[in-house]
N, C-alpha and C positions, 0 to 999 in steps of 0.2 A: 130353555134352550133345547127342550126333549122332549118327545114324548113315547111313549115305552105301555107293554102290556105281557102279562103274567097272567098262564093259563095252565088248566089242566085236562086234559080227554077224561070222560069219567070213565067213560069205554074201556081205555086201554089203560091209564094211570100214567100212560107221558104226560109230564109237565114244561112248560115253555117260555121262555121271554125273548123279545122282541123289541129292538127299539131305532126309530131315525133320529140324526140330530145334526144342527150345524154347528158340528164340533169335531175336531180332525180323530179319529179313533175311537168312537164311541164305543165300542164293544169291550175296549180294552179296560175301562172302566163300570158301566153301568150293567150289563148281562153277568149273572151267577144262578147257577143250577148243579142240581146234583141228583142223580137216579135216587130215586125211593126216600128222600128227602126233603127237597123244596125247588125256589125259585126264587131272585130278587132283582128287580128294579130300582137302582138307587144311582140319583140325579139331582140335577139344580143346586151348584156351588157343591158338588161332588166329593162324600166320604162315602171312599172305596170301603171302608171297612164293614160298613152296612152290609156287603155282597159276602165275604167270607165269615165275619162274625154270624149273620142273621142264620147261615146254613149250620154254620155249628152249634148253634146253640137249637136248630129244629132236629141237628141230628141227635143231639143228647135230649130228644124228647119233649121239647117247648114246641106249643105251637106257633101259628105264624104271630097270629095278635100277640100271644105275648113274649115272642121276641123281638117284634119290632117294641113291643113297650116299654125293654128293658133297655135295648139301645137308644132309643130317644132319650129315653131317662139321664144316660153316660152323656148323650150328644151337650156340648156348651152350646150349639149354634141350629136349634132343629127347627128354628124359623125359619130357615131358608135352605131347606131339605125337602125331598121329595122322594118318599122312598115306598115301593111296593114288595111287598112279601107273601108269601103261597106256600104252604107246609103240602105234605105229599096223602094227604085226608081231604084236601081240596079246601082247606080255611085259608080266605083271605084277609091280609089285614095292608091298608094304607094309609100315608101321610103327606099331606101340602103343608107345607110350612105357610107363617101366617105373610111372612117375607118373601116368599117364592114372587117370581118377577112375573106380570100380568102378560099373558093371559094365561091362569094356572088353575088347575083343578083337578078332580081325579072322578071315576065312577066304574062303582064293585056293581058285579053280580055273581049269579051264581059259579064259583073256580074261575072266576076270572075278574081282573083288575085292570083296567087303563088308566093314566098319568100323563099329565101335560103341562111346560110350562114355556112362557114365553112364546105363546101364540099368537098366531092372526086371529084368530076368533077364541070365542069359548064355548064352541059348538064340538071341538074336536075330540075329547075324551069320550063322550056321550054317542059319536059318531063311531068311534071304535069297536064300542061295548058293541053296537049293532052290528054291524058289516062282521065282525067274528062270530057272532049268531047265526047271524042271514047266510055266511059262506055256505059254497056248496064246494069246496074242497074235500079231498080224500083223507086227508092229515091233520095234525093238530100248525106243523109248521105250514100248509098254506093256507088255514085260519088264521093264525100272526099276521100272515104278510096279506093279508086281504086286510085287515084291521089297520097296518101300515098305512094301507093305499086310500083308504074312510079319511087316514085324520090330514094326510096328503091334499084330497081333495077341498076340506072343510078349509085349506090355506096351511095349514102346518106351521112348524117353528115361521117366526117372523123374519129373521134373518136370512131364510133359505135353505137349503143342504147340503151334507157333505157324507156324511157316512153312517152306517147300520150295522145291524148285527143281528142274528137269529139264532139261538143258542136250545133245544131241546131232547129231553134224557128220557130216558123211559120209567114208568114205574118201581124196579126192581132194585132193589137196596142192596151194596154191594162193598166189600173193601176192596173190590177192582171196578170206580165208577168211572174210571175213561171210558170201562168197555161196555158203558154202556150209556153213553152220548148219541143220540140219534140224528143229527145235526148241530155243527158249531159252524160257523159261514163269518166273516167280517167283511165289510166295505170299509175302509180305514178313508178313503179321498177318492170321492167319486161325482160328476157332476150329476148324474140320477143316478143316487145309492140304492135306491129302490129296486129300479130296474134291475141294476147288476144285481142288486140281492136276490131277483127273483133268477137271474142268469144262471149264478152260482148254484142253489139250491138244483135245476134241473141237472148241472154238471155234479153233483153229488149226486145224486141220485141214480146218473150213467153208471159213474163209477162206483159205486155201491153194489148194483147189480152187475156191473162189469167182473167185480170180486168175486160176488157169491155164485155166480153163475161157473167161473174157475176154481171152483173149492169142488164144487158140485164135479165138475168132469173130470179132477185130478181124483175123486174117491171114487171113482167107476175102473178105474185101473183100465185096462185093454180096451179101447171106443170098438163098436159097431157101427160102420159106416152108415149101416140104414137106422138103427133105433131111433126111435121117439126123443132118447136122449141126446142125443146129438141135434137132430134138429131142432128142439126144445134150445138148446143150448145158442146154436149158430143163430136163431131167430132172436132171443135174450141180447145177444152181442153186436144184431142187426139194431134194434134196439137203439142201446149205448152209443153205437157210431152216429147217430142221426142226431142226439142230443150232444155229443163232444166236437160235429161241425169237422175242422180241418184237421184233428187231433184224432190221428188215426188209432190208436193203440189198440181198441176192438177189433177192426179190420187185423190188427198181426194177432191178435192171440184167436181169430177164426179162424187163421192161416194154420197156426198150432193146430187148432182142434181139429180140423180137415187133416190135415199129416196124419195125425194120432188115428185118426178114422180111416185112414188108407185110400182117402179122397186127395191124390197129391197134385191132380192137373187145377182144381180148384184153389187148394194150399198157395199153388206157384200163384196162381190170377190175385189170390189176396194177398199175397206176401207183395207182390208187384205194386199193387193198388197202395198200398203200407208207403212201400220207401217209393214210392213218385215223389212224396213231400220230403220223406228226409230218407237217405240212405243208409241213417244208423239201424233202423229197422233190420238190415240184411246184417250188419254185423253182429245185431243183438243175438239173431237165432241162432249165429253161430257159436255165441256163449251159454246157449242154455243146457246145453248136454253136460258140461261141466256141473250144474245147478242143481241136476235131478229133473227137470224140467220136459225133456223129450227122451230118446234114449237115444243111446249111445252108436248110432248107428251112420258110418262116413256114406256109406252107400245112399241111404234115403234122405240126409243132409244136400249132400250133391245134387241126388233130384232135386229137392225144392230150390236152390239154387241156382238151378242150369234153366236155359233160354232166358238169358238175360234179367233172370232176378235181380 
């Protein structure tokens, strides 16, 4: 009812899973990863525990084969399991059960693993391994989702679809590993999850750098209206706005960054441009002197406010 893939960049040491299925929430079950630890793929007649067992038992030093060995071994039922696992060394180990519902299969190469079961064909696994080869993506996450779109085309699940999941950490090993997730994305009910998964992923991506781009200009203390940094900055956040569509939120913090720069006839045109969709935008700025955010200033506030902000 899935098919899924487990990777690692050797480049960088993010590792990755990936998976579509027509099953309402797939992520919520089949995707587990952890920075500087592993990856798991585990599906068809679905124990969950394969995803947090398999990473805890690679964090205490097993590799991937022989934790999935040790778990199958526990499993009463691993005829009709299908579980892929990936230690943070780049060892793959996988399992079809001999029960997995046709059309089901799996195929390793090197730090990387595809799984498939309940297909239209059994060209799809096979078609995976390649098109994440062949990708010419910048990342290990649009290598996944080109791998998705391989076993998509070969027919994919028989059923149809409904939801995905793209879940990718970085190499670095860490007792704070949220912070270092480098994509988590879900389609939980979608008529092309694919799609939106690849939607999703560019609107993380905005806001990613929508972030860093604002970390970057609040540690420059005082802007220069001409510096390099600033335009650096207002180009990053031009960026952002074109991949977020109607969701202006770039558009108001270039309004910020223009104020901050002493650019305030511009500030007003973006702050304008901001609340044409929503008008909270005008109230928000009015909140952020409160925050630390701008400074404390009714005079320059007023400016960007006046002609009809």
């Amino acid at each position: 009812m899935t098919y899924s893939i487990v990777a690692r960049d050797p480049d960088t040491g993010a590792m990755g899973v990936a998976v579509q299925s027509h099953y309402f929430a797939t992520g919520r079950v089949v995707t587990w990863a952890e920075a500087g630890v592993g990856a798991v793929a585990t599906q068809s007649f679905v124990e969950v525990g394969y995803g947090p067992r398999g990473l805890e038992a690679m964090r205490a030093g097993a590799t991937a084969p022989i934790a999935l060995e040790r778990l199958l071994a526990e499993d009463p039922m691993p005829a009709v399991r299908q579980v892929a696992m990936l230690d943070a060394g780049g060892q793959v180990a996988v399992h079809t059960g001999a029960r997995c519902i046709a059309m089901a299969g799996h195929r390793t190469d090197e730090q990387v693993s595809a799984q498939a079961n309940m297909m239209a064909r059994a060209t799809v696994w096979e078609a995976m391994v390649a098109a994440y080869r062949a990708s010419a993506a910048p990342d290990l996450a649009g290598r996944l989702l080109d791998a998705l779109d391989a076993a998509e085309a070969e027919g994919g699940d028989i059923r149809g679809r409904q939801s995905a999941a793209l879940l990718v950490v970085d190499g670095e090993r860490s007792d704070r590993p949220w912070e270092h997730r480098l994509v988590d994305l879900r389609v939980d009910d979608h008529p092309q999850p694919l799609a939106e998964l690849r939607r999703l992923l560019e609107c993380d991506r905005a806001v990613r750098l929508m972030a860093r781009t604002l970390d970057r200009v609040r540690s420059l203390g005082r802007l220069d209206g001409a510096s390099p940094e600033v335009a650096e900055a207002l180009a990053a956040l031009e960026t952002a706005q074109r991949a977020l569509g109607e969701n202006r939120e770039p558009t108001f913090w270039a309004a910020v960054v223009l104020a901050g720069a002493g650019r305030l006839d511009e500030a007003r045109s973006r702050l304008r441009e901001a609340a044409a969709g929503n008008p909270g935008w005008v109230e928000l700025l009015t909140r952020l002197p409160a925050a630390g955010l701008i400074p404390r200033d009714d005079e320059l506030l007023g400016r960007l406010l006046g002609d009809g902000a």
